[in-house]
N, C-alpha and C positions, 0 to 999 in steps of 0.2 A: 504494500500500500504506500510505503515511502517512499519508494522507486517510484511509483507513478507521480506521487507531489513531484516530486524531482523534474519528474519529466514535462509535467507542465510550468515549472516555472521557468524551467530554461525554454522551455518553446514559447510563454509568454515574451520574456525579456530579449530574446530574439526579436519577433515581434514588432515589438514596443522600439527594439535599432532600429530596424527597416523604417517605420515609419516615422522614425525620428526622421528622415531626412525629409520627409513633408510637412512637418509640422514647424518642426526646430530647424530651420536649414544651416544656420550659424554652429549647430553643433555637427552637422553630417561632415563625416569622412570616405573619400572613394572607394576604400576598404570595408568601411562599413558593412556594404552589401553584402558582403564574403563572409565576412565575420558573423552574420546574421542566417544564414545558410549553414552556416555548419553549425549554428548553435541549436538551428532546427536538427537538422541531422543528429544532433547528440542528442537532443530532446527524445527524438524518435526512435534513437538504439536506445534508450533509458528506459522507451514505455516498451517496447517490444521484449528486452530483455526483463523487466519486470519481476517475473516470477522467478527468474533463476537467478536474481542477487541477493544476497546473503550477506549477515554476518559480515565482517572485516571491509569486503568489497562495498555494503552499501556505507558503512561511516568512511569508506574516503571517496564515495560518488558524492555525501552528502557534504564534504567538503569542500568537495572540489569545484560543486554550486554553489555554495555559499562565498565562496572567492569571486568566482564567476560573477555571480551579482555584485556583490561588495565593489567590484573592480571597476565594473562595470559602471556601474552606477556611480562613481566618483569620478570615472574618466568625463561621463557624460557634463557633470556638476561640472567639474574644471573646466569644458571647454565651451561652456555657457557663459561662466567668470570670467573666462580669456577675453570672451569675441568684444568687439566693438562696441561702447551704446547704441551706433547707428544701427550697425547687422543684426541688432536683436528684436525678436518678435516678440512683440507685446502680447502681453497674458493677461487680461480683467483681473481686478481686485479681487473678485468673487472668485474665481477660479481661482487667483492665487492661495486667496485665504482658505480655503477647501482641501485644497493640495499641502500649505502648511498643515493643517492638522491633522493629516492622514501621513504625515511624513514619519517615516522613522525613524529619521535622521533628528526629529526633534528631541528625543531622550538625549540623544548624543552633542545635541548641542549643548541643552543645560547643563550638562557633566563638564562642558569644556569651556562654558563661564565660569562657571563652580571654580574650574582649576584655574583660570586666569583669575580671579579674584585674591587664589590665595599665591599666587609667584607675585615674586620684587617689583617693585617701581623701578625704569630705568631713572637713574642720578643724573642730576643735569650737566655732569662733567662729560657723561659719553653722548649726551643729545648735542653736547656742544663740539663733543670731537667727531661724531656724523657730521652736524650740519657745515665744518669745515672741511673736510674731505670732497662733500659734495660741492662747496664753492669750489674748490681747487680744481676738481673734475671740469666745473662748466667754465672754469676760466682757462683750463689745458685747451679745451674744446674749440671756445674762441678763437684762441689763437692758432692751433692744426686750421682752421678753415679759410684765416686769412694769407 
């Protein structure tokens, strides 16, 4: 029975690539498409083999998706964060907010306020040794251009 969970999440999340390049095009990648195909594929040797996984085999099928997604799904996040404000497709409020709270990644963000709350304050001796390195930088710069 867990073999088959398996097998539809990665045929969903497959899926859910592919049409990420219609929906989200600022996140599609030309491999994508590939990557989406054989995730089907895997999906489909997961439900066909179904009954003959067992023991040891299914705890690291069931890892092995759980990465998969995990992976997956953060590739996607970071290259939504990368793209452009321009290249990005606007998502209603409503939707968004619908999608935040079905997020599962929201547990995981309160755990990672939590933790920045309790790490150091940067000192304003190293905010001041950045903010001079970066003058230094854009004054190299300058000058290579002219």
């Amino acid at each position: 029975m867990l073999a088959l969970l398996l097998a539809l999440a990665v045929a969903l999340a497959s899926f859910l690539l592919y049409f990420a390049a219609f929906f989200f095009p600022e996140v599609h990648r030309k491999s994508d498409f590939y990557w989406s195909g054989l995730g089907l594929f895997y999906g489909l040797v997961l439900w066909v083999c179904a009954g003959r996984i067992t023991g040891g085999v299914l705890l690291g099928q069931t890892a092995s998706v759980a990465l998969l997604l995990w992976f997956g799904t953060q590739t996607l996040i970071l290259r939504r964060v990368l793209a452009s404000p321009s290249e990005k497709t606007n998502i209603s409020q409503s939707v968004a907010s619908r999608l935040q709270s079905l997020s599962p990644l929201k547990l995981w963000q309160k755990n990672s306020k939590q933790d920045t709350q309790t790490t150091p304050s940067v000192t304003s001796s190293s905010t001041q040794e950045t903010d001079s390195i970066a003058s230094e930088k854009s004054s190299s710069q300058e000058t290579d251009q002219s």
